[in-house]
SETORDREN-289528 format. One record per atom (N, C-alpha, C): x, y negated, z; residue in three letters. Coordinates in steps of 0.1 Angstrom, whole numbers, plus 5000, padded with zeros to 4 digits. Example, Ala and Ser with C-alpha at 12.3 -4.5 7.8 and 13.67 -1.06 7.14 Angstrom:
BEGIN
513250575078Ala 512350455078Ala 513250335078Ala 512850225071Ser 513750115071Ser 512950005079Ser 
This chain:
BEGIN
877850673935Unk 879150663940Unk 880050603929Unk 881050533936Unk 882350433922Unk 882850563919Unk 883350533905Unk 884150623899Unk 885450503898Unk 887150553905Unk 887750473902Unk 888850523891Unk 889850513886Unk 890850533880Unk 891850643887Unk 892250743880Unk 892550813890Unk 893950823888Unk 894350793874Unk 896150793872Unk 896350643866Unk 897350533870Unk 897250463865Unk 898350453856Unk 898750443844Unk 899150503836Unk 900750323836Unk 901450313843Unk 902150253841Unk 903250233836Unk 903750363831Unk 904750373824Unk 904350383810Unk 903150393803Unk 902550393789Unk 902750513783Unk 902550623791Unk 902750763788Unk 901850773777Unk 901850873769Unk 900450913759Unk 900250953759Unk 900551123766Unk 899551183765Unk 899451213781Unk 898151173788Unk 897751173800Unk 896651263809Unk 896251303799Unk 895351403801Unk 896151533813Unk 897151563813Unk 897751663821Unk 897651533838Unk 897951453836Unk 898451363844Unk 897551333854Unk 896351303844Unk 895151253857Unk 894451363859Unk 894351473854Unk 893951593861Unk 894951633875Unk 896051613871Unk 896851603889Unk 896751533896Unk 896451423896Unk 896051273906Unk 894451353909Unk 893751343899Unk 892551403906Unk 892651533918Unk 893051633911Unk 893451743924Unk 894151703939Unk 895351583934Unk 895551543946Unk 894751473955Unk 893751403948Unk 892951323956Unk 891951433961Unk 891651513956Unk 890251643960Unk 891151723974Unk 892551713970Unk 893751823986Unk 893551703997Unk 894251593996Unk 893651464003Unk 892251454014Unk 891151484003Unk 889951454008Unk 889751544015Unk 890051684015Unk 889651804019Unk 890551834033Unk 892151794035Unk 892851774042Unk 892251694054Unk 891551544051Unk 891051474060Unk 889651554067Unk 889251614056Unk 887751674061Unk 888351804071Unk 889151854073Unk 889451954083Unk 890051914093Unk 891151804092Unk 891851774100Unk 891451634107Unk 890751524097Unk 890651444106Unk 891651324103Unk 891451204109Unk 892351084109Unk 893551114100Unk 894251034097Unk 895051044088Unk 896150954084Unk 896950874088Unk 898150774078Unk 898350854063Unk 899050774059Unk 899550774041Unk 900850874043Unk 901750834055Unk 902850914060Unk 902951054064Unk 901351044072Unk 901451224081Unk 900451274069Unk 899851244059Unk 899351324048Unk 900451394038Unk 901451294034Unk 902851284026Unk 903051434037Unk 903951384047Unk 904651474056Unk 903851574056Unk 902551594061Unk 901951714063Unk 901651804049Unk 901251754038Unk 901151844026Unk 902551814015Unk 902751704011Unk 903951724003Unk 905651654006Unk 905951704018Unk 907251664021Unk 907751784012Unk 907651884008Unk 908651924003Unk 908351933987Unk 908051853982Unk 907351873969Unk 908451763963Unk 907851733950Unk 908651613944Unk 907851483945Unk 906451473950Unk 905651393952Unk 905751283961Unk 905751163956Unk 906051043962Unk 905351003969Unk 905450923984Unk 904850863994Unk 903650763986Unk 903750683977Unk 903350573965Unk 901550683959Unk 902250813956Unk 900850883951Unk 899750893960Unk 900150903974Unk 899150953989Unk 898850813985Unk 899350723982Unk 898250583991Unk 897850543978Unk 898050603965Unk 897250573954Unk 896050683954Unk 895850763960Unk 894950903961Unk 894150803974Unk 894350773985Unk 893950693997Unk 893050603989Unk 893650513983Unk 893250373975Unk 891850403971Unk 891950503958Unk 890950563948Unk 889550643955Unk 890250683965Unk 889450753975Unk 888250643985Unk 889250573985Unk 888250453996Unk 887650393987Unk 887650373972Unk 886950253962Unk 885950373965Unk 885950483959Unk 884650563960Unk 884350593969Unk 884350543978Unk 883550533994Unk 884050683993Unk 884550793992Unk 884250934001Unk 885250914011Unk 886350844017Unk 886850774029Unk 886950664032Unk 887350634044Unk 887250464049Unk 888450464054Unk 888850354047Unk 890450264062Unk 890050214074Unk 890450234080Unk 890150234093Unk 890950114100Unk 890250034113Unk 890949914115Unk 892749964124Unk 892450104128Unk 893250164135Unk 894750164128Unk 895950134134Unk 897450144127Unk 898250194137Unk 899050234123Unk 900550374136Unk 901750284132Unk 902850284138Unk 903650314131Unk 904250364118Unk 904850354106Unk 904950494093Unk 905950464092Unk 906550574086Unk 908250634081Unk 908450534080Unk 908750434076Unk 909750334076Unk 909550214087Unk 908850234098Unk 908950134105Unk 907850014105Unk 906850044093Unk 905949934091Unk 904550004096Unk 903549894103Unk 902349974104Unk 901650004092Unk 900850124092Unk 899550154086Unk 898550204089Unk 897850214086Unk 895650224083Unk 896350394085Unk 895350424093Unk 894650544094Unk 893550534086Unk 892950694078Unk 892350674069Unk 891250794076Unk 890050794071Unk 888950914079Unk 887950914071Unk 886951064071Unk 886451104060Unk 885250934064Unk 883850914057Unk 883150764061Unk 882150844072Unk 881950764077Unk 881350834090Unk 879550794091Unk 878750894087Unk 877650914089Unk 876750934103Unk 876450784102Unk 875550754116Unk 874250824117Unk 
């Protein structure tokens, strides 16, 4: 399996070690979220687990991203609508034929 990057460190923070231990957890709530519930946009994952958090819409589709490099989900050709009016990828755990 890829191992991808799991915080991308853009602001040139230095000490990161707190940081990508939380990107990781997010991506492991993420994967675990889709594994119970199923299909998924970047929007109704946001809305569903952290609308009331301080967590930015930007982190779910960087958790999405890192998630699909390591194959443990797939984008899917399927699109909704999302919060702002643009379509997006439904996302689903990879599906074992």
């Amino acid at each position: 399996m890829k191992e991808s990057i799991s915080y991308h460190n853009t602001t040139r923070e230095k000490k990161t070690k707190k940081l990508k231990d939380k990107a990781i957890s997010q991506q492991d709530q993420i994967h675990l979220f889709l594994t119970l519930y199923g299909k998924k946009t970047a929007s109704e994952l946001w809305t569903e687990l952290y609308k009331n958090t301080n967590t930015p819409l930007t982190s779910v589709r960087r958790a999405l991203s890192n998630l699909a490099y390591e194959e443990r989900v797939e984008k899917l050709a399927e699109k909704k609508i999302g919060m702002f009016g643009r379509p997006e990828h439904y996302y689903s755990l990879i599906s074992t034929k």
